[in-house]
LUMTI-540632 format. One line per 5 residues: their letters; for each residue x, y, z of C-alpha. Coordinates in Angstrom, 1 decimal. Each point is the difference from the previous one (the first is absolute). Example, Ala and Ser with C-alpha at 12.3 -4.5 7.8 and 13.67 -1.06 7.14 Angstrom:
<vogus>
as> 12.3,-4.5,7.8; 1.4,3.4,-0.7
</vogus>
This chain:
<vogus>
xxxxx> 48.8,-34.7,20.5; -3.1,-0.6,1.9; -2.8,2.7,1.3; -2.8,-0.7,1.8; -3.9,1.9,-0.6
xxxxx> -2.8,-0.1,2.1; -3.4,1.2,-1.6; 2.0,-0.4,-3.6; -2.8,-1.0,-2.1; -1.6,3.3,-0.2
xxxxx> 1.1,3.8,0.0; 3.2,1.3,1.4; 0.8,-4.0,0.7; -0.3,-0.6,-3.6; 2.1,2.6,-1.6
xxxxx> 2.6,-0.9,2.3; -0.2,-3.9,-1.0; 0.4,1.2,-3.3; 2.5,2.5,0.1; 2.4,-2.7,2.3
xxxxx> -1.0,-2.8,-2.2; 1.5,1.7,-3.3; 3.1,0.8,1.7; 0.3,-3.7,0.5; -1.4,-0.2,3.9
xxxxx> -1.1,-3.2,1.0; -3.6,0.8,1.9; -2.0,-1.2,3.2; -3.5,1.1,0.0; -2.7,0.2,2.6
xxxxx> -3.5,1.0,-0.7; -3.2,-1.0,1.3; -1.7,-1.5,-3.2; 1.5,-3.4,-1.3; -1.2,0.8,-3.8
xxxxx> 1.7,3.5,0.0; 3.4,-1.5,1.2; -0.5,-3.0,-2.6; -0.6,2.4,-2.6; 2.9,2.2,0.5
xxxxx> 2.0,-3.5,0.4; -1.1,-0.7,-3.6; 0.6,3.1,-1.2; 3.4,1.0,0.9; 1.2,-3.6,-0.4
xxxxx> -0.5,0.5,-3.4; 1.0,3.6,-0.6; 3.7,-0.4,2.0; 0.8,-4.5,-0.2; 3.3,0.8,1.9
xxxxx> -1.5,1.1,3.4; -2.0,-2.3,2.4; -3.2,1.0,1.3; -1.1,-1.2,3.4; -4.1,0.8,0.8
xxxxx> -1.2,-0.2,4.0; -3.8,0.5,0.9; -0.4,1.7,2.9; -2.1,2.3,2.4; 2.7,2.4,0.9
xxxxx> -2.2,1.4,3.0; 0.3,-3.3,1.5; 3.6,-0.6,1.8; 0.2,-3.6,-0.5; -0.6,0.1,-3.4
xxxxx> 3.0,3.3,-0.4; 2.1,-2.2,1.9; -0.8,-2.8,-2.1; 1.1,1.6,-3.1; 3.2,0.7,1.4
xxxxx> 0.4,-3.5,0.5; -0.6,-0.7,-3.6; 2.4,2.5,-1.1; 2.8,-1.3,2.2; -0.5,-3.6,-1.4
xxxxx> -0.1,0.8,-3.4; 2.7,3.0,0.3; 3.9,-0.3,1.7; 0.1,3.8,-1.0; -2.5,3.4,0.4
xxxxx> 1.3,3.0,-2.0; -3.3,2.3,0.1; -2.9,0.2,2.2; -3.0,2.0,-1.2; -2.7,0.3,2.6
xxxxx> -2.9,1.4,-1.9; -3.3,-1.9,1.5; -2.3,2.6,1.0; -3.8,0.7,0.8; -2.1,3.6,-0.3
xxxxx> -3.2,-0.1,2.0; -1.2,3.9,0.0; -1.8,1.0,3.1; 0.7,2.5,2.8; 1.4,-1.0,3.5
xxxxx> -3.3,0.5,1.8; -2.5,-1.8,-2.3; 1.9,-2.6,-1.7; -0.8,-3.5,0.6; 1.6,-1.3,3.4
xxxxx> 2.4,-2.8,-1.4; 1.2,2.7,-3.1; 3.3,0.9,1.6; 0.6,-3.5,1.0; -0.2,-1.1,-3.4
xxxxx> 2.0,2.4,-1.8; 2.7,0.1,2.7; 0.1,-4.0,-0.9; 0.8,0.4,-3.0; 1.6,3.2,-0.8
xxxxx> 1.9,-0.3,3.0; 0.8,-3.2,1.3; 0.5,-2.0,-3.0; 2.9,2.1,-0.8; 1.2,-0.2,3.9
xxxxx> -0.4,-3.9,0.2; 1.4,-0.8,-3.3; 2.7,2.1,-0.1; 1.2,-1.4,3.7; -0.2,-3.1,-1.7
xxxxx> 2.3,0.4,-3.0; 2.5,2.6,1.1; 2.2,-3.2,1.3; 1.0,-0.7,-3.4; 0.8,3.3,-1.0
xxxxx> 2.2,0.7,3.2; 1.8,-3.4,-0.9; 0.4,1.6,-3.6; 0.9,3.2,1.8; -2.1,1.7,-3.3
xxxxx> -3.2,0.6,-1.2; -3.1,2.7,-0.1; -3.1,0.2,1.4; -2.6,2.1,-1.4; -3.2,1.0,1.9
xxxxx> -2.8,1.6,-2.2; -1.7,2.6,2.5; -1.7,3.1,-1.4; -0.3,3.7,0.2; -2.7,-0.6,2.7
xxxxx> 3.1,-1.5,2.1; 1.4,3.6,0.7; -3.1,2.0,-0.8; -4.4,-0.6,1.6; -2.3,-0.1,-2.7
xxxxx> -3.8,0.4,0.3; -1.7,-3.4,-0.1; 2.4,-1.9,0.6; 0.4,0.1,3.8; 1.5,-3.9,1.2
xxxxx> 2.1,-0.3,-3.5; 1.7,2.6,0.6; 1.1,-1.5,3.5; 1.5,-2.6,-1.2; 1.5,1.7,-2.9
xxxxx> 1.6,1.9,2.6; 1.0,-2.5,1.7; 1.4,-2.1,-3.3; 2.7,2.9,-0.1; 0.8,-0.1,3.6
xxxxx> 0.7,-3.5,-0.4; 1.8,0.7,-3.1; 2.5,3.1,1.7; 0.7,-2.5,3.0; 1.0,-3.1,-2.5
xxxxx> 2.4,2.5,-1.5; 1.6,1.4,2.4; 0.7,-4.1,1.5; 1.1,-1.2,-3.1; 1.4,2.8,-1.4
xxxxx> 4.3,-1.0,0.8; -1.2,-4.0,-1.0; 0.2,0.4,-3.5; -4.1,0.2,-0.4; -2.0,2.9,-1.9
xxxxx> -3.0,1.0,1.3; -2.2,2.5,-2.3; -3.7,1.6,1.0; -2.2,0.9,-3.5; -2.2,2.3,0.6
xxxxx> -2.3,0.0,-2.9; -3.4,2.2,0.2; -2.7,-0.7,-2.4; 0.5,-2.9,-2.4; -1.8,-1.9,-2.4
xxxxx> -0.9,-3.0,2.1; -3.0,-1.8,1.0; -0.5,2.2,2.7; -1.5,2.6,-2.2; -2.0,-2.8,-1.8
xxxxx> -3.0,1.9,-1.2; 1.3,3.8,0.7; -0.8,2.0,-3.9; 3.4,2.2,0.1; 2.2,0.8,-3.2
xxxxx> 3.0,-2.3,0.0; 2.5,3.1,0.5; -1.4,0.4,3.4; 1.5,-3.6,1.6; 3.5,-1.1,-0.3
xxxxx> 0.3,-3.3,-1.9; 1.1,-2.8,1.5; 3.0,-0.4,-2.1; 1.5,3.2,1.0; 0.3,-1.1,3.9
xxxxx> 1.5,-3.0,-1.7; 2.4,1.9,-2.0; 0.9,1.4,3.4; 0.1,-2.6,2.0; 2.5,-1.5,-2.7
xxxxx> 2.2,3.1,0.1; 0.7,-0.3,3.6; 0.9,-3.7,-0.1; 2.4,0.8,-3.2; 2.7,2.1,2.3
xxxxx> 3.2,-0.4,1.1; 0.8,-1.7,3.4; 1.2,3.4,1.8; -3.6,1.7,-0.3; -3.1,-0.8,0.8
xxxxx> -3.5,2.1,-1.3; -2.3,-0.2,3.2; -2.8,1.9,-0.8; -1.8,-0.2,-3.0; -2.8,2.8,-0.8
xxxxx> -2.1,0.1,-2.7; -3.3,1.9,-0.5; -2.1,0.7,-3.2; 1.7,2.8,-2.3; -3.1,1.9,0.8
xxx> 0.0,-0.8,4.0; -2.2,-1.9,2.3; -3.3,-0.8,-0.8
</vogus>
């Protein structure tokens, strides 16, 4: 079984790799920093020998380096069982001050690099007529939050993609989930002083994502919600 991970050295992306890669997953990770992916290489080729690890550098805001990671995938792979599209970027700012290339940016990669690399692998899974696509979106993709003004465009705009991907795909054999996780223990609240009941760990959106890949072929979870036990920040 093969799944695929952008942004899998760090966060969300992480606990997924792991999670996937004990239940004998063979992984495909993307991630902007070569020592982070060649560290996680090491790692996990040591922790699970039976499952092959393929590492890709790339800019995931930049198209031709998305589409260029499909391209490895589909030389090294015949077969794609699970797509995670977790890449993402939090820039706070409002809509009328923030820097004029901000939504741009974001929409790059929290948008299109989902769009362009999902276009480009859904061909094998239609041959397969199986598979599941996850896209990690957030609470902010149903719900405006102060601060936060462009991310929350495309966040919205992540699950619009999402609904529409579904509803094609949906008599072709192919899952495709939204997560919605709200706060989590990420680098994006590098540096916030908060108890660690107040953000959801990384390995419970895992845990999720897991449970929605681990179901029968008749049923499919689409929505995924999950907030801090003691609500939003």
């Amino acid at each position: 079984m093969n799944c695929i991970i952008t942004g899998g050295t760090k966060g969300i992306g992480r606990a997924t790799a792991e999670i996937f890669a004990r239940n004998n997953f063979n992984l495909a990770i993307a991630a902007r920093t070569t020592a982070d992916l060649e560290a996680l290489q090491t790692e996990f080729q040591q922790r699970y020998p039976n499952i092959k690890i393929l590492i890709f550098q790339a800019d995931l805001s930049q198209k031709h380096e998305v589409l260029a990671f499909a391209d490895f995938i589909k030389t090294n792979w015949k077969t794609i069982d699970v797509l995670i599209n977790n890449a993402g970027l939090f820039m706070q700012g409002s809509l009328l001050t923030e820097p004029d290339d901000q939504l741009e940016l974001m929409m790059n990669v929290n948008l299109f690099s989902s769009y362009h690399l999902t276009r480009a692998l859904v061909p094998a899974m239609l041959s397969q007529k199986k598979g599941h696509i996850f896209n990690i979106c957030s609470v902010a993709s149903q719900q405006s939050y102060p601060n936060s003004g462009s991310y929350t465009i495309t966040k919205f705009a992540l699950l619009g993609f999402t609904k529409s991907l579904r509803l094609e795909l949906q008599d072709q054999g192919i899952k495709v989930t939204a997560v919605l996780p709200g706060a989590t223990l990420t680098d994006s609240w590098a540096g916030v002083t908060l108890p660690p009941n107040r953000l959801i760990h990384p390995q419970e959106v895992a845990k999720a994502i897991w449970s929605a890949w681990d179901m029968g072929l008749t049923a499919v979870i689409e929505e995924i919600m999950i907030r801090p036990q003691l609500g939003d920040l």
